[in-house]
N, C-alpha and C positions, 0 to 999 in steps of 0.2 A: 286583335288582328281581324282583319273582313277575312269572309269565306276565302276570294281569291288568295289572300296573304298566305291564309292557312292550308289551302289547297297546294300552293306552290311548294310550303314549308313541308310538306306530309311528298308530295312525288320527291325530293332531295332526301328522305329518309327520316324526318322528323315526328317517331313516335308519338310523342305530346301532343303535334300538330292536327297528327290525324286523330288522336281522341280529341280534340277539340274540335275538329269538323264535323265528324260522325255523332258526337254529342246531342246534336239540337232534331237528329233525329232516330234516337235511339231509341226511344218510347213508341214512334209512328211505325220501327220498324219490329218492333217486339208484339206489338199489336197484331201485325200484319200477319204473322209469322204464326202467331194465335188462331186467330180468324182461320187458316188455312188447316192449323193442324189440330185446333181443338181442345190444348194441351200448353198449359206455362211450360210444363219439364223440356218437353218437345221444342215449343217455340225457345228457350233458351239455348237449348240446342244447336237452332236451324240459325240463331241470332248471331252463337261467335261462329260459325263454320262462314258465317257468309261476310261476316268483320274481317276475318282473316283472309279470304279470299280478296276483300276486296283492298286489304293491305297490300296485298302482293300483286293486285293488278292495277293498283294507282298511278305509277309510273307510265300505262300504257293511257289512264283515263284523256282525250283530249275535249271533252269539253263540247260533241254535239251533242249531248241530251243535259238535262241537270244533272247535277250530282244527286238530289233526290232521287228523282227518275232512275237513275244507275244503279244509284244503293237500294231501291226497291227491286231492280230487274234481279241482283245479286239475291238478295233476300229469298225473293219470290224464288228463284231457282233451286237454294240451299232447302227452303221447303218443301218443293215439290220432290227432291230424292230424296227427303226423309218419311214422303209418305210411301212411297216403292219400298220400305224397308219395315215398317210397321203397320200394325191393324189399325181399321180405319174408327174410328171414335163414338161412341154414341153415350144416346142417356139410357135407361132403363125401359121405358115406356117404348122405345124403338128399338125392345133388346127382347123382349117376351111379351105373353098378356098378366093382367093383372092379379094380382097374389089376391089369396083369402084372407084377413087380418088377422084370427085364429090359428090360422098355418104356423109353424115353426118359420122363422126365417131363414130363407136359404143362405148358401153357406157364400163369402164375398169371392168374386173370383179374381185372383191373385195376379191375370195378365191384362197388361196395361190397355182396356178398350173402350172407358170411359173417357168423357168429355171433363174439364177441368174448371173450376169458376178462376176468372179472370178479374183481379182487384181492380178495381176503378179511379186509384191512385196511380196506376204506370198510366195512365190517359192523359194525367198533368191537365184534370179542371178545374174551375173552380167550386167550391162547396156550396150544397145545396141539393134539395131533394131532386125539383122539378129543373132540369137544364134551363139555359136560354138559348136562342134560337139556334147562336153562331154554335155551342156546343153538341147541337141534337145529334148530327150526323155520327158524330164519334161515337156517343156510347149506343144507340143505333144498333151500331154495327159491332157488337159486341156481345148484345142483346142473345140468351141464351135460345130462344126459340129459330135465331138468324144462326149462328153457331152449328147448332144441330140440324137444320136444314141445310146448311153447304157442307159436311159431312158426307148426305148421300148424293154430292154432286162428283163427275170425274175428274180429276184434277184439274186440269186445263181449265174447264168450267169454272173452276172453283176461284182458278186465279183472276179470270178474265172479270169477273162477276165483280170480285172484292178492287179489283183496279180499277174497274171502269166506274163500281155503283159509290163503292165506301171512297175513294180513295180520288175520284175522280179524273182518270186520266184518261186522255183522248185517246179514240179506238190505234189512231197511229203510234201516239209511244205507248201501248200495251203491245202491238204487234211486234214495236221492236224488241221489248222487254221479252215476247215467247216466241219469237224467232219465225213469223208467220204473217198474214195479211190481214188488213185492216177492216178486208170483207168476213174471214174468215171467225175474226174476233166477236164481230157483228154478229155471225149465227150462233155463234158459241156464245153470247151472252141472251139471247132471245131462249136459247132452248136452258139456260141456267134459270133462268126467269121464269121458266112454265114448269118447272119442279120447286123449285123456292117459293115461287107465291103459294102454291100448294099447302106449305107444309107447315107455315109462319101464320099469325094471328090478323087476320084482318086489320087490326089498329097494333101498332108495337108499343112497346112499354114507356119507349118517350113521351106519346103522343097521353098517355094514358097519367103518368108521372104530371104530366105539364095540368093537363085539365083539372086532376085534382090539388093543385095546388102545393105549397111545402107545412103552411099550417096542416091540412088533413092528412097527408102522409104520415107528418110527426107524430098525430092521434093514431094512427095507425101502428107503426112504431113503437109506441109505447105501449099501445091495449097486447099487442103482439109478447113483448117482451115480457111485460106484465102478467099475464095468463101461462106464458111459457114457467117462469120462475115459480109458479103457484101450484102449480101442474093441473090449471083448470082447464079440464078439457072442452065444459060447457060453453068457456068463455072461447077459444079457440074456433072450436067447431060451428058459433055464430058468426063467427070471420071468415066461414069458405065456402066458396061457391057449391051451389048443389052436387055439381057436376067435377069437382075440386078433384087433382091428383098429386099423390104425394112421392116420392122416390128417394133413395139412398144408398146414391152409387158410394163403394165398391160393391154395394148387396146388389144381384138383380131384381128381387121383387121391389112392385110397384103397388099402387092402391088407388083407387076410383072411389069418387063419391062422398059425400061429406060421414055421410053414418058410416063405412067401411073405417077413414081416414081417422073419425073418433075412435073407434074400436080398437083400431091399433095403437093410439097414442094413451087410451087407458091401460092396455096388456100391457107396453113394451116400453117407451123412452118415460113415458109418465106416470108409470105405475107407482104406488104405494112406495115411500122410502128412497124417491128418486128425489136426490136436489141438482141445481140447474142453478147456472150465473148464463145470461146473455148479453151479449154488446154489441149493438150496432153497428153495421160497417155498409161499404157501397160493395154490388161483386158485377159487373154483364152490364154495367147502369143498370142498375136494379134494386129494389131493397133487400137486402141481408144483413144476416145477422152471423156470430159468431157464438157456440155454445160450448158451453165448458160444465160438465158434467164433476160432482164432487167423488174426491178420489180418500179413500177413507187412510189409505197406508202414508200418503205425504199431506193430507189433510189441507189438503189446496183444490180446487175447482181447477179440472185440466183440459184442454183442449179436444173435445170430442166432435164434432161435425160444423161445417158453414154452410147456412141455409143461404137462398137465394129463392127469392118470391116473385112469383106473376102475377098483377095483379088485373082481375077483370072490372072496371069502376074502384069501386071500395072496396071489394072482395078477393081473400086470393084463389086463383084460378089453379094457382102449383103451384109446390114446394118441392124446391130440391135441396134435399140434406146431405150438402157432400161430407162424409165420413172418412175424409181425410184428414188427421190432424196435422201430418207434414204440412198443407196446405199453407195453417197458419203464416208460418213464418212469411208468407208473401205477403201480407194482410197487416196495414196497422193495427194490431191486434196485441195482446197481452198475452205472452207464454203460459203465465197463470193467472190464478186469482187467489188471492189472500178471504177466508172469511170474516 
């Protein structure tokens, strides 16, 4: 059936219909929903409230904007009241200063304020380290340094930024989308633009992915994974920029610097008697990896944190070790691991 068929079959009350309409952009809008709030739990959230919303107001839909258009204005809405209800998201490094590697690790804190990696499979792209060109914009905009800088934007902001820049919509179906003027969109994306460029990397990770190609990545990848599994920390610590930070959110301490970032990785995840399985996965468009720490009572390697790397040239610039294993299950990833 074409959109219209479907559309008409979904306003007469045809459940099927409407998953079939809503379908082809369910992924654009789980994203979107992302982007705003920082958070898969969240954006799954904000995703059926604004399904069901827009279940019930399809019979009113008549068809002067897209149904895109509509289902993003819905979307966008359901996300903006769920950030009036919950704290707003960060990573670590914009949560405190930096930890001693020696220090005891602080204790993880237990209320929902961390930012979330975002699998690079709900993007529906094709495989491959470095994008091509039609793909950039997507993972782009997903990209964890773009994520954490529209965090400390004000909602509004936050919306207008991600519609007008990611998403491309014209200042007038944004204004209709927030219920406001087209001039008004216009200031409110200049002044998102003069905190975001701020806070984000001169060149973002596409641009960075693209230049070095999918052969050197893959080298990357591998030396990465490989030093990890061995727990060489010499080999590691030659892969990070001078200036390299590390983090692992639910914990808030952070680490600066490659000899710090070593210190900690020989006390604490790599220490003596520590084994390690890693697998590669995409998380922000990004590289990541997925690590599973061995578990001696069920004697299987289990799912313990997903890294997600920035890298500066060849080098990584940060690492974020999300220490969620819940995570997994969103991630083609392996429950366990057999040894």
């Amino acid at each position: 059936m074409s959109e219209s068929e479907l559309l008409r079959a979904a306003q007469a009350g045809d459940e099927a219909a409407f998953g079939g309409l809503v379908d082809a952009y369910r992924r654009e809008l789980y994203a979107h929903c992302y982007r705003i709030l920082g958070s898969t739990a969240d954006a799954e959230d904000a995703l059926q409230e604004a399904l069901l919303r827009a279940w019930r107001a399809l019979p009113r839909f008549e068809g002067r904007s897209s149904l895109r258009s509509w289902l993003h204005r819905i979307a966008n809405n359901a996300s903006l009241r769920l950030i009036e209800r919950r704290p707003p998201r960060v990573l670590p490094i914009d949560y405190g200063p930096a930890a001693d590697p020696h220090d005891a690790i602080a204790e993880p804190l237990v209320e929902s304020v961390w930012i979330e990696p975002y699998p690079d499979s709900e993007l529906d792209l094709e495989d491959g380290y470095a994008a091509p060109d039609a793909r950039y914009e997507q993972r782009e905009g997903v990209e964890l340094a773009f994520i954490a800088a529209l965090q400390h934007l004000p909602a509004r902001q936050r919306a207008v930024l991600i519609l007008r820049d990611v998403l491309g919509f014209n200042a007038r179906e944004v204004a209709e989308a927030l219920e406001t003027t087209p001039v008004s969109v216009d200031s409110a994306l200049q002044r998102a633009h003069k905190t975001v460029d701020r806070s984000i990397p001169e060149r973002s990770q596409q641009a960075v992915l693209r230049s070095l190609g999918d052969d050197a990545l893959r080298d990357i990848v591998d030396r990465f994974r490989d030093a990890w599994e061995r727990a060489d920390v010499d080999a590691l610590k030659a892969m990070l920029a001078e200036d390299a930070m590390l983090a692992m959110p639910p914990y808030p301490g952070w680490y600066r610097g490659r000899d710090a970032i070593a210190d900690f990785l020989r006390l604490r995840p790599l220490a003596e008697r520590s084994r390690w399985r890693v697998v590669p996965t995409r998380a922000n468009g990004q590289l990541a990896f997925g690590h599973y720490l061995w578990n001696a009572q069920t004697a299987r390697f289990v799912p313990e944190a997903i890294s997600v790397l920035t890298l500066r040239g060849d080098q990584i610039a940060d690492a974020t070790f999300f220490r969620m294993p819940g995570a997994f299950a969103r991630f083609d990833l392996p429950v366990e691991i057999r040894p």
